[in-house]
C-alpha positions as CSV (number, residue, x, y, z in Angstrom):
1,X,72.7,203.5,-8.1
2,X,71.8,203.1,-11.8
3,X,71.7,199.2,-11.7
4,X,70.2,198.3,-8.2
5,X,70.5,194.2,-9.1
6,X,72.2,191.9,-8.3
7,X,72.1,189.2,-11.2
8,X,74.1,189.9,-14.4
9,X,72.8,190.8,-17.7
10,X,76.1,189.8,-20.6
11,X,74.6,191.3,-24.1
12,X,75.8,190.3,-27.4
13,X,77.3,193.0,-29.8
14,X,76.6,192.5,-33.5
15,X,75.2,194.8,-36.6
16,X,72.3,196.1,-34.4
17,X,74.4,197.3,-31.5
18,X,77.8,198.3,-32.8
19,X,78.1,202.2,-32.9
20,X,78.4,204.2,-29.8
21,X,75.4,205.5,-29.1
22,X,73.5,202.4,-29.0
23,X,75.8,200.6,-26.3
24,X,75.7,203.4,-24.4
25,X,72.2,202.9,-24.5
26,X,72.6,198.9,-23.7
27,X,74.7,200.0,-20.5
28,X,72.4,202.6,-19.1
29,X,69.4,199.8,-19.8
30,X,71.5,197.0,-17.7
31,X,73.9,195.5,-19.4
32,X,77.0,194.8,-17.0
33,X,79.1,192.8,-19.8
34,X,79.2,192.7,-23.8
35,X,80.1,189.3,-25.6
36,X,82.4,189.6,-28.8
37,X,81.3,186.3,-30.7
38,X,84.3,185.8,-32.6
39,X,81.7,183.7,-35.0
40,X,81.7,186.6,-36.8
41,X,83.1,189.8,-37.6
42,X,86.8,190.7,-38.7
43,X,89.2,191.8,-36.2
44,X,89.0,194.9,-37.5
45,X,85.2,195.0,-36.3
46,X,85.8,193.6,-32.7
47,X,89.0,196.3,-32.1
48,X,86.4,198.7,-33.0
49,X,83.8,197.6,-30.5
50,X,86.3,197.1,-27.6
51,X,87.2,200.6,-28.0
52,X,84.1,201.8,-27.8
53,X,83.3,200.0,-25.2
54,X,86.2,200.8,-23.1
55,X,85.6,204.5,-23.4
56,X,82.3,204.1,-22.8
57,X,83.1,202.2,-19.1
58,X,85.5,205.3,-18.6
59,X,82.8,207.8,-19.5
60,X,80.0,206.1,-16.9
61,X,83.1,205.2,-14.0
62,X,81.3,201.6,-14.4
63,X,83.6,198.5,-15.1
64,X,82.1,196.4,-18.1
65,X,83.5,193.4,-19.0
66,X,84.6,192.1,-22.2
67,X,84.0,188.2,-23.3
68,X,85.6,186.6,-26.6
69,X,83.3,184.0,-27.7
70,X,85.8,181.7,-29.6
71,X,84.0,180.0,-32.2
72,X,85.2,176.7,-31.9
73,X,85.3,173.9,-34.3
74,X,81.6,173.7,-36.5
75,X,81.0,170.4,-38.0
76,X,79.3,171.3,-41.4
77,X,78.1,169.7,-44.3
78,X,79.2,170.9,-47.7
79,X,77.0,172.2,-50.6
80,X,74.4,170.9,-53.3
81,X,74.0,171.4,-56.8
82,X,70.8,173.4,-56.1
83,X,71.5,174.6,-52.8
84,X,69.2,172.1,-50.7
85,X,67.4,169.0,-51.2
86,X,64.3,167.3,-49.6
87,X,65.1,164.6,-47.6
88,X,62.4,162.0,-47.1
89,X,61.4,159.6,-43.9
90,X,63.0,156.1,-44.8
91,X,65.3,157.0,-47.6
92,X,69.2,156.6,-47.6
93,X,71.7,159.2,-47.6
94,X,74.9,159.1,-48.0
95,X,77.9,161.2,-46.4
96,X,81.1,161.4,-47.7
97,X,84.9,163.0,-48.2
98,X,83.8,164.0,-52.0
99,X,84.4,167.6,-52.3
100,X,81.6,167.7,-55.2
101,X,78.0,169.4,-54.6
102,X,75.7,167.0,-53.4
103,X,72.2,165.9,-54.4
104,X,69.3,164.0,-52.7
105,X,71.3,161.1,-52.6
106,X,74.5,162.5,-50.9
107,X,76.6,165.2,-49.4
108,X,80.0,166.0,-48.6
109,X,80.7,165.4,-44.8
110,X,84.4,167.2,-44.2
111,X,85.1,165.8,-41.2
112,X,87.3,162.7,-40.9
113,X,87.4,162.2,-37.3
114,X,83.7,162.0,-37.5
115,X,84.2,158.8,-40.1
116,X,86.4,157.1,-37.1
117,X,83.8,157.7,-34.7
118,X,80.9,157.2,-35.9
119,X,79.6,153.3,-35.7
120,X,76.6,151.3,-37.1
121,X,73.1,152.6,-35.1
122,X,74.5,155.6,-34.1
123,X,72.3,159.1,-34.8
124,X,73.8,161.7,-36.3
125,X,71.5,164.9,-36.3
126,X,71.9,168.2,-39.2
127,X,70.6,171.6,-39.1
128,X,69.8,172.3,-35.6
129,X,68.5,168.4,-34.9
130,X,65.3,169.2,-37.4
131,X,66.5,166.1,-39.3
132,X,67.9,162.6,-38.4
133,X,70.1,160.2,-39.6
134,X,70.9,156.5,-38.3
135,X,74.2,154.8,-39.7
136,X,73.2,151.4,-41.7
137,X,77.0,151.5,-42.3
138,X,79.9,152.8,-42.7
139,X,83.8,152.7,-44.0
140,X,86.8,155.2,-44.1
141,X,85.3,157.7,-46.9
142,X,81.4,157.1,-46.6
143,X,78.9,156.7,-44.1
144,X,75.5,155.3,-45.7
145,X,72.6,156.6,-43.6
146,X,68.8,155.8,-43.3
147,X,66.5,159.3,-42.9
148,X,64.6,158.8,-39.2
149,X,62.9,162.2,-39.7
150,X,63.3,164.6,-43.0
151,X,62.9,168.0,-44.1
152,X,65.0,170.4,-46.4
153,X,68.5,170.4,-45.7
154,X,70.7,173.7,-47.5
155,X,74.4,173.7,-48.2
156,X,76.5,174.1,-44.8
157,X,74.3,172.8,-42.4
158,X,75.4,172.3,-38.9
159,X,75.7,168.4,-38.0
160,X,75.4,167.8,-33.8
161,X,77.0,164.1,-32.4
162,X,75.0,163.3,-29.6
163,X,76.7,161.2,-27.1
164,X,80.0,161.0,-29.3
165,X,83.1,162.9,-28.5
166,X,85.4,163.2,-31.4
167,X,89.0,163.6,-31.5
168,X,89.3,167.0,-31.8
169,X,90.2,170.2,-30.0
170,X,88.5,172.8,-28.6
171,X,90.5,175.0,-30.4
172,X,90.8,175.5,-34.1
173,X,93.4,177.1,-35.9
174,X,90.7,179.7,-36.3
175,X,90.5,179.8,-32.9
176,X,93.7,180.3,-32.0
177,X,94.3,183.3,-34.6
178,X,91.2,185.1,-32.6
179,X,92.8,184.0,-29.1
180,X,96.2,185.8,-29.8
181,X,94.2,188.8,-31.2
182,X,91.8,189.0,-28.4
183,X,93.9,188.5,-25.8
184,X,96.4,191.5,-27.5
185,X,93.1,193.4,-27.1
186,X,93.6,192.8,-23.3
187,X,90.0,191.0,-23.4
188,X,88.5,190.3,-19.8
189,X,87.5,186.8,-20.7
190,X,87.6,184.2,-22.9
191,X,84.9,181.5,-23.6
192,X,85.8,178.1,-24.8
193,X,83.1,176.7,-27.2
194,X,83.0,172.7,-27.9
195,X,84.2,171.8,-24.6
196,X,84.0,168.1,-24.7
197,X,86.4,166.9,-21.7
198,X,88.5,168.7,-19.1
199,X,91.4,168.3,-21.0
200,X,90.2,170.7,-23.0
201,X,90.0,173.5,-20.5
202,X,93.9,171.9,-20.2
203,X,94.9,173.0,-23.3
204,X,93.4,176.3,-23.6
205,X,95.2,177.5,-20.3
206,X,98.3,176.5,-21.3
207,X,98.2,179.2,-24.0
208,X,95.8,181.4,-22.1
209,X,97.8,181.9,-19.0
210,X,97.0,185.0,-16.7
211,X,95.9,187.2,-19.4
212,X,92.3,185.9,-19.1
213,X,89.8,184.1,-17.3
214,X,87.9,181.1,-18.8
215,X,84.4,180.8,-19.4
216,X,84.2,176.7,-20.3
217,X,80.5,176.4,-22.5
218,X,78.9,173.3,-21.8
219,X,77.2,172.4,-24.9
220,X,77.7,168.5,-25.1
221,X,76.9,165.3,-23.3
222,X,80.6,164.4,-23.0
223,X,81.5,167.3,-21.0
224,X,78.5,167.4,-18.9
225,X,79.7,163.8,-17.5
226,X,83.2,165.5,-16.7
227,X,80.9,168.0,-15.3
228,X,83.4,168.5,-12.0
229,X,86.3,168.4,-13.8
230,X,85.4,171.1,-15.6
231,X,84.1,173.2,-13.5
232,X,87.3,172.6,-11.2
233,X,89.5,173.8,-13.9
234,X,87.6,176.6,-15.9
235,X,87.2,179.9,-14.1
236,X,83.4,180.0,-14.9
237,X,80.6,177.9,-16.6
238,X,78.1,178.7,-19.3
239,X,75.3,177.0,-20.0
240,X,74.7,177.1,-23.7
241,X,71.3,175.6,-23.9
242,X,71.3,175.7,-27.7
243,X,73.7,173.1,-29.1
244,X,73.0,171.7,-25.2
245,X,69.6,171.3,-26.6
246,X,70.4,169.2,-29.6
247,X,73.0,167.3,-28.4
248,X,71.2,166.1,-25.5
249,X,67.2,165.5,-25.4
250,X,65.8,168.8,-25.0
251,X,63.7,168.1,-22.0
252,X,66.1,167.3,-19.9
253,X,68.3,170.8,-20.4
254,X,66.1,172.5,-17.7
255,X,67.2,169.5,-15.5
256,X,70.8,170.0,-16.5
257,X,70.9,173.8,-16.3
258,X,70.2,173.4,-12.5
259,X,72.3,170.5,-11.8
260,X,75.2,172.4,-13.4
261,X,73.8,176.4,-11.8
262,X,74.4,173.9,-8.2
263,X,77.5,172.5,-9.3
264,X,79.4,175.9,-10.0
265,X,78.0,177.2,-6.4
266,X,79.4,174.6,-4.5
267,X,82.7,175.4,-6.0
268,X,82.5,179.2,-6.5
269,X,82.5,179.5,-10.0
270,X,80.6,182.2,-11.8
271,X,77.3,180.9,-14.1
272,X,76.0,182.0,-17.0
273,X,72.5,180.4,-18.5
274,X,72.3,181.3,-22.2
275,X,70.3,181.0,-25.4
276,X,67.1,181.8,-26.5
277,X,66.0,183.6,-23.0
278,X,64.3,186.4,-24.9
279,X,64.2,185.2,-28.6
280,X,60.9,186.7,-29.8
281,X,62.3,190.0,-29.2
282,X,64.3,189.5,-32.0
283,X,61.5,190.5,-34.0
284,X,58.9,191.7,-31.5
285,X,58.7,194.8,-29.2
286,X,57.8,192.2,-26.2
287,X,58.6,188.9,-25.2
288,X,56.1,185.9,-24.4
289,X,55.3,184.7,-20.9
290,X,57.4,181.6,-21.1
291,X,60.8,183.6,-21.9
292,X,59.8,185.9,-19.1
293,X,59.4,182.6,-17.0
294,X,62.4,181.2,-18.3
295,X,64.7,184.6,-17.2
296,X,62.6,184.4,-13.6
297,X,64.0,180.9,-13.2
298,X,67.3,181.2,-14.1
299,X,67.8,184.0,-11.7
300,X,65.5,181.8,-9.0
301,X,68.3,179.3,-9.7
302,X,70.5,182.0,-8.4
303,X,72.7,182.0,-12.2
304,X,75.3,184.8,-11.6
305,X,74.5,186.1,-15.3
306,X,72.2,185.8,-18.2
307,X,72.3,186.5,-21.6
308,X,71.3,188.2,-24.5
309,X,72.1,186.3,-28.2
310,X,70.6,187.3,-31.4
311,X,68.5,189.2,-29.2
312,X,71.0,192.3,-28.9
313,X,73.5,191.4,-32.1
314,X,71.0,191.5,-34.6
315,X,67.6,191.9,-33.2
316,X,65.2,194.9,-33.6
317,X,64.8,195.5,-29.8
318,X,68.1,195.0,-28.5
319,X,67.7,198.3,-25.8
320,X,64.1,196.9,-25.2
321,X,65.1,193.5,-25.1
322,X,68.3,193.9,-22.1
323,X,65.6,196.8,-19.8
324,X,63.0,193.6,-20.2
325,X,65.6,191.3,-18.6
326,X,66.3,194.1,-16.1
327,X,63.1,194.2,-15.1
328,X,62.5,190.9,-14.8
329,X,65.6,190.5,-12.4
330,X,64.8,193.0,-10.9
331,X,60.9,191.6,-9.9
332,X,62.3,188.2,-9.2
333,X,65.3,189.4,-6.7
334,X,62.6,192.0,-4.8
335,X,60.7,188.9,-3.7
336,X,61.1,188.1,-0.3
337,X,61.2,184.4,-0.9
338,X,64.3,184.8,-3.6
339,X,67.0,183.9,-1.1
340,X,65.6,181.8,1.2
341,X,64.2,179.7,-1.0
342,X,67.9,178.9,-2.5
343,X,69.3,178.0,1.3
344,X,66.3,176.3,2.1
345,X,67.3,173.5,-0.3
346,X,70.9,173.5,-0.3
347,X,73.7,172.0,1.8
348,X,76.1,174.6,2.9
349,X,79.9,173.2,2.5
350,X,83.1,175.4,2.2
351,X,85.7,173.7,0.3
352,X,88.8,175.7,2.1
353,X,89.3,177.9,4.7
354,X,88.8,181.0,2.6
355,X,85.0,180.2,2.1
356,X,84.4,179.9,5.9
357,X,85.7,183.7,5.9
358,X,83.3,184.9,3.0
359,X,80.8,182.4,4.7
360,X,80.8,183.8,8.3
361,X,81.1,187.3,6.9
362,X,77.8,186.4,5.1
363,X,76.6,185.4,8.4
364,X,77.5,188.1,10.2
365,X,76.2,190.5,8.0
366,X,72.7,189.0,8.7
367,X,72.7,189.5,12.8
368,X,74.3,192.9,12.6
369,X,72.3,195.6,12.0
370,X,72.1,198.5,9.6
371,X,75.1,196.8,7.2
372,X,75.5,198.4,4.3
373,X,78.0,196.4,2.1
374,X,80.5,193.7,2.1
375,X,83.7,194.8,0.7
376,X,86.6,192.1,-0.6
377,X,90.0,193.8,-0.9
378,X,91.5,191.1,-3.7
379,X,94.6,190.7,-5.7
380,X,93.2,188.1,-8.1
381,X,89.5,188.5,-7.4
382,X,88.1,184.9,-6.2
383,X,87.9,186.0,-2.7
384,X,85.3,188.1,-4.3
385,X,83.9,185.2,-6.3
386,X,83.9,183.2,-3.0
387,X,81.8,185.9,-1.4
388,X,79.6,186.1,-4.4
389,X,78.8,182.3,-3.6
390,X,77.0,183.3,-0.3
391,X,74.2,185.7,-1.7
392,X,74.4,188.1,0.8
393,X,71.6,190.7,0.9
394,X,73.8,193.8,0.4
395,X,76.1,194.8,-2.5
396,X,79.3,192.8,-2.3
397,X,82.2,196.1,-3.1
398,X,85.3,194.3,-4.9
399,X,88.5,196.8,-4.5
400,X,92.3,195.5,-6.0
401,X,95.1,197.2,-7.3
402,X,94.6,195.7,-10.6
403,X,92.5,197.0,-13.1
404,X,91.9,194.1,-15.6
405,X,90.9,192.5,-12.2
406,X,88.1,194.8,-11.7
407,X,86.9,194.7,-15.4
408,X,85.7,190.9,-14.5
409,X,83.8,191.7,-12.1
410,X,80.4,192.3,-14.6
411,X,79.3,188.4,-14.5
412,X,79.8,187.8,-11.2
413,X,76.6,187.8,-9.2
414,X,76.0,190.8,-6.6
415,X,79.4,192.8,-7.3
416,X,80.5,196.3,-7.9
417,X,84.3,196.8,-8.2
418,X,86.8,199.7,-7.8
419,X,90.6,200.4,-8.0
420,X,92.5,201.5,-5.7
421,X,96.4,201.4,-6.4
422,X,97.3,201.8,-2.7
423,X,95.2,199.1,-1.0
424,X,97.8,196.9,0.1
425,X,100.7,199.4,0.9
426,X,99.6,199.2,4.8
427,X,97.2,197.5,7.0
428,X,96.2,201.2,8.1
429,X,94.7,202.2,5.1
430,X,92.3,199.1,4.7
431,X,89.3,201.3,7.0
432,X,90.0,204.3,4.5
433,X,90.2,202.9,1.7
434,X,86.7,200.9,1.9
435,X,84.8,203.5,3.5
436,X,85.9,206.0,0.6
437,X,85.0,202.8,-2.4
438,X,81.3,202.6,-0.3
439,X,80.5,206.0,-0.2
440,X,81.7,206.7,-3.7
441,X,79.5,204.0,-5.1
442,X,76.2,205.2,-3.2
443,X,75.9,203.4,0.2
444,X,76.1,203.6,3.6
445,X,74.9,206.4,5.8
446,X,76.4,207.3,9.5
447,X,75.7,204.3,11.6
448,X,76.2,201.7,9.3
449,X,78.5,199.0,9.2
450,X,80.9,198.0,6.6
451,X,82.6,194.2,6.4
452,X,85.7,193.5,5.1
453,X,87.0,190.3,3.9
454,X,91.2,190.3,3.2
455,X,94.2,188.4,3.0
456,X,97.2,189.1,6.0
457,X,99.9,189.4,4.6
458,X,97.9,191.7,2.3
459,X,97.4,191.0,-1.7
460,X,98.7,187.0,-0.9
461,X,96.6,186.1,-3.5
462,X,94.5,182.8,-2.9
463,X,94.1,183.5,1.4
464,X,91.2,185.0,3.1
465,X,92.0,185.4,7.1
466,X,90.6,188.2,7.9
467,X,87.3,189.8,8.4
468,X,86.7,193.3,9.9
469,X,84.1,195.5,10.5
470,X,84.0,199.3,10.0
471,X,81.5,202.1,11.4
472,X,80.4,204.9,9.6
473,X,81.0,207.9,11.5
């Protein structure tokens, strides 16, 4: 097999990685899925690179999935005279509504529903938190600030809230142009950026519907304490440790990114830990010790996926930069201790009946001998994600009808996927069928076992009942 992991590597396309030749390369190197962060780029762009990258999952019989990063709404400043200004410890600043450049004395601030927030001592924090204002006061049109820590601030800053949720969807107008144009692109999943309450995650399936899965990023303090509510109602979680970072005080992200990596497993919802995981490689053939450390743990953690940023969309080593996560997976999930020590600490609770089926085909996998995959037949494919939850220590082989159901399967942990039109035409088949889908994929040998998780009546989506086991003759 070419990719002989089990953890997820989801790669950002950009400049440095949009021809054809070079994501081939990123798929041969590991990546299982390609984020399109809708941040940047014209449609024209992204249609471009989904075509390629269709063909290309055609050309290598491998199912890559496809994830539109919405951008989401990005609270900036406006612009100065002279493009920045010093700002100085202990002076005051003023925000406004006033269109005009600003100077070292104020700024634009285009953002009303951050003037009916906001309230006297709160922080407000620009340009990735490296400087910080404190509200000495504040009316409808200006909010006079005192500087807590300076620097140079330049003309569209980013401002982050902490511990302020604003009236304002998750969804922009913006937004909701590049949903309706990714989802007409028949994109795999979409992520939701901004998240600040579940009734976000609300919203966004109302329009959504079944054309997509939801990837809810959890970027602010607000959402983290609606953390189950969330997770309940989004289809997976990322944790997106930048604005995370910012919005929150940054040593307690590594705190957070395992509370939330537990959270999603106890409900069997796919995680993805992002930002910064390999950022010196951006620039530098090789990444430092920490970033290695910092992939090790997030796949100790047992994240379904990790990912690649700047890393791959505009970095010099984006092939260099996805094998190095590779083989970091790779060395963390060949030691002996990787799965254990995950159960060892953990609480084992199945929220319906269809985990106990995943769970005791988990289980049974462990006491018989010589198995050599689990296969989920699956309409919808959370019987799959359900099985994904238990870790078992041999590939997990998703098979369903539906294609688009298949194409998910690249940042769920442990899965390989395959289509088969005729699965649920007759109990009779189901041996057939999986035995062909393991031995097409590389496993098995005569002797082993194969289990099968599946729904009677077959393709009732939402129902595991049944579990099987098939010889290999």
């Amino acid at each position: 097999m070419p990719h002989n992991t089990s953890t997820k590597i989801l790669a950002t396309i950009g400049p440095a990685t949009a021809d054809e030749k070079t994501l081939s390369r990123l798929i041969d190197a590991g990546a299982d899925a390609f984020r399109f962060n809708f941040s940047h780029g014209t449609h024209a762009e992204h249609q471009a690179r989904f075509e390629i990258v269709r063909k290309l999952s055609k050309q290598k019989n491998k199912h890559i999935t496809v994830v539109a990063d919405l951008q989401g709404p990005k609270l900036r400043i406006g612009t100065f005279e002279n493009t920045s200004v010093n700002l100085k410890k202990g002076q005051s600043f003023t925000l406004d509504l006033d269109p005009s450049k600003g100077n070292e004395k104020r700024v634009c601030l285009p953002h009303p529903e951050i003037f009916k927030a906001l309230k006297k001592g709160d922080t407000l924090l620009l340009n990735d938190g490296s400087i910080s204002l404190k509200v000495v006061s504040k009316d409808s049109s200006h909010i006079q600030t005192k500087v807590l820590i300076g620097g140079t601030l330049s003309d569209h800053k980013g401002v982050n809230l902490p511990n302020i949720s604003l009236d304002i969807s998750a969804l922009t107008q913006k937004d909701r142009q590049d949903l309706d144009f990714a989802l007409s692109l028949g994109v795999d999943w979409i992520s939701l950026s901004f998240v600040q309450r579940a009734q976000d995650v609300k919203d966004a399936k109302k329009i959504i519907g079944d054309k997509a899965l939801i990837i809810s990023k959890l970027e602010k303090p607000s959402a983290v304490a609606e953390l189950d509510e969330i997770i309940a109602l989004s289809d997976a979680i990322m944790v997106a440790r930048g604005d995370l970072g910012v919005e929150c005080p940054i040593e307690t992200v590594p705190v957070l990114q395992k509370k939330i990596i537990s959270a999603c497993r106890a409900r069997a919802k796919p995680v993805i830990v992002a930002t910064q995981m390999l950022e010196s490689m951006i620039s530098a053939p090789s990444p430092t010790r920490a970033e290695v450390s910092d992939v090790a743990t997030a796949v100790y953690d047992m994240a379904d996926c990790v990912m690649l940023s700047a890393e791959t969309a505009v970095g010099q080593y984006p092939v260099q930069a996805v094998e190095m996560m590779h083989k970091i997976i790779k060395e963390v999930e060949h030691d002996s201790r990787f799965i254990e020590s995950t159960f060892a600490n953990e609480m084992h609770l199945c929220c319906n009946a269809s985990q106990g089926m995943t769970y005791a085909a988990k289980e049974l996998s462990e006491v018989l001998k010589n198995v050599a995959a689990i296969v989920t037949f699956t309409t919808s494919g959370f019987t799959t994600f359900s099985m994904a939850k238990e870790r078992p220590q041999m590939p997990i082989i998703a098979i369903t009808p539906n294609a688009y159901v298949a194409n998910r399967m690249g940042i769920v942990w442990g899965v390989k996927a395959a289509v088969d039109k005729e699965v649920f035409q007759s109990f009779e088949r189901v041996e057939d069928i999986a035995l062909k889908a393991v031995k097409s994929l590389g496993y098995g040998k005569k002797g082993d076992h194969i289990i099968t998780t599946a729904g009677y009546p077959l393709g009732k989506k939402l129902k595991t009942n049944l579990l099987h086991t098939i010889e290999i003759k």
